[in-house]
N, C-alpha and C positions, 0 to 999 in steps of 0.2 A: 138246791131247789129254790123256792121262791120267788121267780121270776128275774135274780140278778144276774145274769150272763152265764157262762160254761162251767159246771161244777168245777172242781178242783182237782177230783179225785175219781171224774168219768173212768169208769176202763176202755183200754186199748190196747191193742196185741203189740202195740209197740214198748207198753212198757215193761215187757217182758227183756227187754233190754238186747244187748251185743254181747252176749255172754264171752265169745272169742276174746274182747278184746276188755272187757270189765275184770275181768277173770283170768287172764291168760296162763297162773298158775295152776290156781286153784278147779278154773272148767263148770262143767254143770252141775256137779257128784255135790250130795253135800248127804249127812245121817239122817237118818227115818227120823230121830227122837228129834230134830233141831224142827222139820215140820211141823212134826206133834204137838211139840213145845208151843209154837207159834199158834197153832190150830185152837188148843186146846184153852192157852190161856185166853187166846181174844174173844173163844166161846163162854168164855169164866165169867168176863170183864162185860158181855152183850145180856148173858143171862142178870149179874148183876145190878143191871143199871138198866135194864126190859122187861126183866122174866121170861121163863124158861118156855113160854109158849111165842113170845117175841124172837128170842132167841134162836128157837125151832125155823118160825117163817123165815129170820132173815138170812137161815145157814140154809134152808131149802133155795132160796129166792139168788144166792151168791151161788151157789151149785148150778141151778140153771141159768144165767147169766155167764159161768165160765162153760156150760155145756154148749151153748149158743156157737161160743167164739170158738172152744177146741171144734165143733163141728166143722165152722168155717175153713179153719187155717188147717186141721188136719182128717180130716175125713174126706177129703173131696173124692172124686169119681168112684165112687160108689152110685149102680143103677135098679139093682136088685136085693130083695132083702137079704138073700144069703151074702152076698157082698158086702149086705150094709154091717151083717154079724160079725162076719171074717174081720172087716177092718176094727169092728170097734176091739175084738180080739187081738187083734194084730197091735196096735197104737197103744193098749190099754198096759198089754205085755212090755212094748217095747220102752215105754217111757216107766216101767216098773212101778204101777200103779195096783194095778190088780189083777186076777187070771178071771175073765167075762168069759161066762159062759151062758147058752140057753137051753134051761131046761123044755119052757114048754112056750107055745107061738100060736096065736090065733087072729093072723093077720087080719081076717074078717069082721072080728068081733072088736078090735082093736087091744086085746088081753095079751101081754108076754109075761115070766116069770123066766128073770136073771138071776144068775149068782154072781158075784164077784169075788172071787178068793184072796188070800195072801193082800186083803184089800189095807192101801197105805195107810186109810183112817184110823182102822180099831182091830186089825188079825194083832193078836197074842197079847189086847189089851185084859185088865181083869175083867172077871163074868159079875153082870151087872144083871138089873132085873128089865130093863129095857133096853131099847136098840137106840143108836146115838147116830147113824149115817144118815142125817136130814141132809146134807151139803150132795152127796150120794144120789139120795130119791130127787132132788135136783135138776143133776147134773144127768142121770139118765134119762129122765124126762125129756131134756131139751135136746139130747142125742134123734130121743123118737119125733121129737115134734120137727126136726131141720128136716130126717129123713122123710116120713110122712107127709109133711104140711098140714099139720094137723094137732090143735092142744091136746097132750097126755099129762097124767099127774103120777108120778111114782110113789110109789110108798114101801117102805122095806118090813118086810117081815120072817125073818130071820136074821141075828146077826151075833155075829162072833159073841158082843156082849153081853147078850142073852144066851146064853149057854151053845148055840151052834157053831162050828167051824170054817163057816163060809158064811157071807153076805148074802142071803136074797131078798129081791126086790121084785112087783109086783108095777109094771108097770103099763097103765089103760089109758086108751084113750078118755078124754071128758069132754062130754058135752056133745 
């Protein structure tokens, strides 16, 4: 920021890199705990050096900003909501993220309530007194706002580490 030229550290779906050819042994695979690991410490080191409500915004704010771009590059053609659910089902599954589901839909109203199970963040972490998937409430958010055109703001209200089994989230239009 500040007005000196292009951040350093913009993102781009290019930095996602050539996996084929960075990796040609190794591939895309890599253990749930090495994410976690990653996830969890950078969220240690943000709360640290921010607080835990700092911390919160900028793992929501990094969720929808990668909700943005996963929209882009893997959601496309999709024209209807049931379409738009299927894929997010489809892509959510296949890249072994989470099992998206929808319970309940009020296109009108702008009100959905998801689940996301077996979700990569926090399924089988210990039970905690609050819910931790801010990157999550995010990252769905900006799923509804590509499909819609229109700002939502997620918020999860259930989640593994609060004593449930599955993620759900709560996500409305705003404004």
């Amino acid at each position: 920021m500040g007005g000196k030229g292009k951040r350093r550290y913009e993102f781009s779906w290019d930095l996602l890199g050539d996996i084929e050819l960075g990796r040609p042994n190794l591939g895309n695979q890599t253990r749930l705990e090495v994410y976690r690991l990653m996830q969890f410490c950078f969220r240690d080191t943000v709360e640290q050096m921010y607080g835990t409500q700092e911390a919160d915004r900028i793992f929501y704010e990094s969720g929808k900003l990668a909700g943005m771009h996963f929209y882009e590059h893997l959601m496309g053609g999709v024209e209807d909501i049931n379409g738009f659910f299927k894929r997010i089902q489809e892509v959510l599954k296949d890249l072994q993220i989470g099992i998206f589901r929808v319970e309940d839909a009020d296109p009108e109203k702008g009100i959905f309530v998801v689940t996301v199970s077996e979700d990569i963040d926090c399924s089988g972490l210990p039970e905690l007194d609050y819910e931790i998937c801010k990157y999550d409430e995010g990252f769905l958010a900006a799923l509804f706002e590509r499909f819609f055109g229109m700002r939502f703001q997620g918020k999860e209200i259930d989640c593994w580490c609060s004593g449930d089994r599955t993620c759900r989230f709560e996500i409305q239009a705003a404004g």
